[in-house]
C-alpha positions in Angstrom: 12.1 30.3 8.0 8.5 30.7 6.7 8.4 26.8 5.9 4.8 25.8 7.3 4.9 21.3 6.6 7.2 19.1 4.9 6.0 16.3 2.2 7.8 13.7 1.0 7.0 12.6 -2.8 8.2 10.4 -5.6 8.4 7.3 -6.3 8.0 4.2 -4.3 8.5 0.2 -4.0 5.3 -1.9 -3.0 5.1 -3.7 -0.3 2.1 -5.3 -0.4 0.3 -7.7 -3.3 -2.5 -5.3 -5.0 -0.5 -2.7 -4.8 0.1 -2.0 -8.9 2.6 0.1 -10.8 0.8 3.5 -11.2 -1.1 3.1 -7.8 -0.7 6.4 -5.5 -0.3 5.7 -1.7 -0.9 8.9 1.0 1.5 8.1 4.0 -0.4 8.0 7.8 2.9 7.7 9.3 6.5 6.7 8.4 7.8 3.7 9.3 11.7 3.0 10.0 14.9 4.7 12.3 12.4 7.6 12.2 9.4 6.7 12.8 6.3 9.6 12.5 2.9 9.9 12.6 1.7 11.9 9.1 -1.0 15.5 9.7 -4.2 13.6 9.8 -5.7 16.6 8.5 -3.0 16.9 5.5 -3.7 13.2 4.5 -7.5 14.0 4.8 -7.1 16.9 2.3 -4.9 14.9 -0.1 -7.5 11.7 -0.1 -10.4 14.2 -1.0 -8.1 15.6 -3.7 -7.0 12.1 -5.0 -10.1 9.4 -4.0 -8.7 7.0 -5.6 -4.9 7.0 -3.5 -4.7 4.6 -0.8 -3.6 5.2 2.4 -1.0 3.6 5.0 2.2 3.7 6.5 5.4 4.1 4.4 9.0 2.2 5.4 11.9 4.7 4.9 15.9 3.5 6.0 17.8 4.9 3.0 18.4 1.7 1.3 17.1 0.8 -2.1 15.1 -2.3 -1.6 16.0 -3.9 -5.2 15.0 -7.7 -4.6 11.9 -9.4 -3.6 13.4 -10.9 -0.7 14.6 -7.7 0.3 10.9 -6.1 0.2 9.9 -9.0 1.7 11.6 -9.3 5.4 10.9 -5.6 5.2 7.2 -6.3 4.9 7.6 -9.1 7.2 8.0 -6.2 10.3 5.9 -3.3 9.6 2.1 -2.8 8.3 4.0 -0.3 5.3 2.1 -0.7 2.1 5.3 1.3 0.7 9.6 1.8 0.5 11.3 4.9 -0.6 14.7 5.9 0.4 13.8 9.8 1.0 10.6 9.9 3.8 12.9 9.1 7.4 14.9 12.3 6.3 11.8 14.1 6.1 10.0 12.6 8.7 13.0 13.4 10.7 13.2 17.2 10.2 9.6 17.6 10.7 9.8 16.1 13.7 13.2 18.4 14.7 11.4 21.5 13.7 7.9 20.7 14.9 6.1 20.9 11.2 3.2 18.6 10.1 4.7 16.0 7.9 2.7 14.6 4.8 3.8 11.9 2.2 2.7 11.4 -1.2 4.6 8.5 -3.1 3.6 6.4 -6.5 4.3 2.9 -7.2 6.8 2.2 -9.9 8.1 -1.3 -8.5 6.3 -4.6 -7.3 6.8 -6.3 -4.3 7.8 -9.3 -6.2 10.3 -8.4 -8.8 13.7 -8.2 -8.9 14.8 -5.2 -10.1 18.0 -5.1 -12.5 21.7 -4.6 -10.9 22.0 -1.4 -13.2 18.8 0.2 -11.0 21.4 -0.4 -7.6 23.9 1.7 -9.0 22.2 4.5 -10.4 22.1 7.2 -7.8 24.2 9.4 -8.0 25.4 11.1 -4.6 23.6 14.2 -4.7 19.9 12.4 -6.0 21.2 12.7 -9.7 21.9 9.9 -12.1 25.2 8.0 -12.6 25.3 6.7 -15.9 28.5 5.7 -16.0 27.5 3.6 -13.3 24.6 2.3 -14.9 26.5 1.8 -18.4 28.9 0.1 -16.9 26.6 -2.6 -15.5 25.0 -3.1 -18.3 28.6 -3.7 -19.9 29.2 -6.6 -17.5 25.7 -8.0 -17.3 23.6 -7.1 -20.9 21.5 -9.4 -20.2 19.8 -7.3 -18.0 18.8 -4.7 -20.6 14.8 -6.1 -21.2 14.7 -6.0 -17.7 16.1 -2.5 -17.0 14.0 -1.1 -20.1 10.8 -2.2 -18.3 11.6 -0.6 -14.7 12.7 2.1 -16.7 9.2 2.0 -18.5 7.5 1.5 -15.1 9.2 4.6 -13.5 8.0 6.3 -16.2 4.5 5.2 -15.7 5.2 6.2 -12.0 6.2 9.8 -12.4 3.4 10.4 -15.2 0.5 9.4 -12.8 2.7 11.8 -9.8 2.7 14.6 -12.2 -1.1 14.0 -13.0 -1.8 13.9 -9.2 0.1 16.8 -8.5 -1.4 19.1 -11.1 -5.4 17.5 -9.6 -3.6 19.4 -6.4 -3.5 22.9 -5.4 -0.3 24.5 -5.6 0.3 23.5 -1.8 -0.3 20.0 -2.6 -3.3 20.2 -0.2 -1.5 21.7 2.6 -4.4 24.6 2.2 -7.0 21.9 2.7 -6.5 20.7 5.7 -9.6 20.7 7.4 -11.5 22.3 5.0 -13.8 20.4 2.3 -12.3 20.1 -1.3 -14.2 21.2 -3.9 -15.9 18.6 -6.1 -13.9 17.6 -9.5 -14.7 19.6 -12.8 -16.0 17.1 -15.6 -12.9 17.1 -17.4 -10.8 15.6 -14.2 -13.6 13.1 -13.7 -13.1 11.7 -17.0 -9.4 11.6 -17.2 -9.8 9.5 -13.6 -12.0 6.5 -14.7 -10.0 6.3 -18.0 -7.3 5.6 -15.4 
């Protein structure tokens, strides 16, 4: 009751070479077991908010994609510049309920790097973080450490541009927009985008 869309946001895995850590992507559908076209008008309003996101189709199954031949026979079957493991489930209840569906995700892996085993075990159930988990694959593999400090570094990277992106946004993430034409960018926001 009283929900008007749905978004999907966080991070996300490249698909594509160019696509960089840092680099926002707007979804124009979701790819995957539930595939959905995104609001056109939503994404419009969130490109005019964020001219420098790109915009595609986003793969979605649930799994973490954690190697680069993983990513890539993913990549192999669908035009997706992006994989997360959240936007089917949202994709799905828009679709259930009828609401316009938007999707908003920020690179924070490549599409050709491994990332450590300590990232595969992470989740929680739940979304949280199981460092127990996590601790204990470093215990059996330290190796990995460099490695997990640097996707740890790049998620970080990730989230920091999402939060930046988010704030450039109204406080329903362009929902409001839609249709409309968004105001130009004060001096201040313009500057903190081309040091970016």
């Amino acid at each position: 009751g009283g929900i008007v869309g749905i978004i999907s946001f966080g991070m996300a895995g490249s698909l594509q070479r160019g696509l960089k850590i840092g680099h926002l992507v707007i979804g124009t559908a979701v790819d995957g077991p539930a595939p959905q076209p995104c609001d056109e008008d939503w994404a419009a309003a969130l490109a005019e908010g964020l001219p420098g996101a790109r915009r595609g189709p986003v793969y979605a199954d649930g799994r973490l994609l954690a190697t680069r031949h993983a990513k890539g026979r993913v990549s192999s079957t669908t035009a997706a510049l992006t994989v997360d493991m959240e936007s089917h489930v949202a994709a799905a209840a828009a679709a259930r309920h009828g609401l316009p569906l938007a999707v908003l995700r920020c690179i924070s892996d490549l599409h050709n790097v491994d990332l450590p085993p300590a990232v595969g075990v992470a989740m929680a159930d739940g979304g949280g973080l199981a460092v127990g988990k996590m601790l204990g694959s470093l215990v059996r593999a330290p190796g990995q450490l460099p490695k997990l400090t640097g996707t740890l570094w790049q998620f970080s990277r990730g989230f920091s541009v999402l939060r930046d992106a988010v704030a450039e946004l109204d406080a329903s993430l362009a929902f409001d927009r839609r249709g409309q034409v968004a105001p130009a960018a004060s001096p201040s926001r313009r500057r903190r985008r081309s040091r970016d």
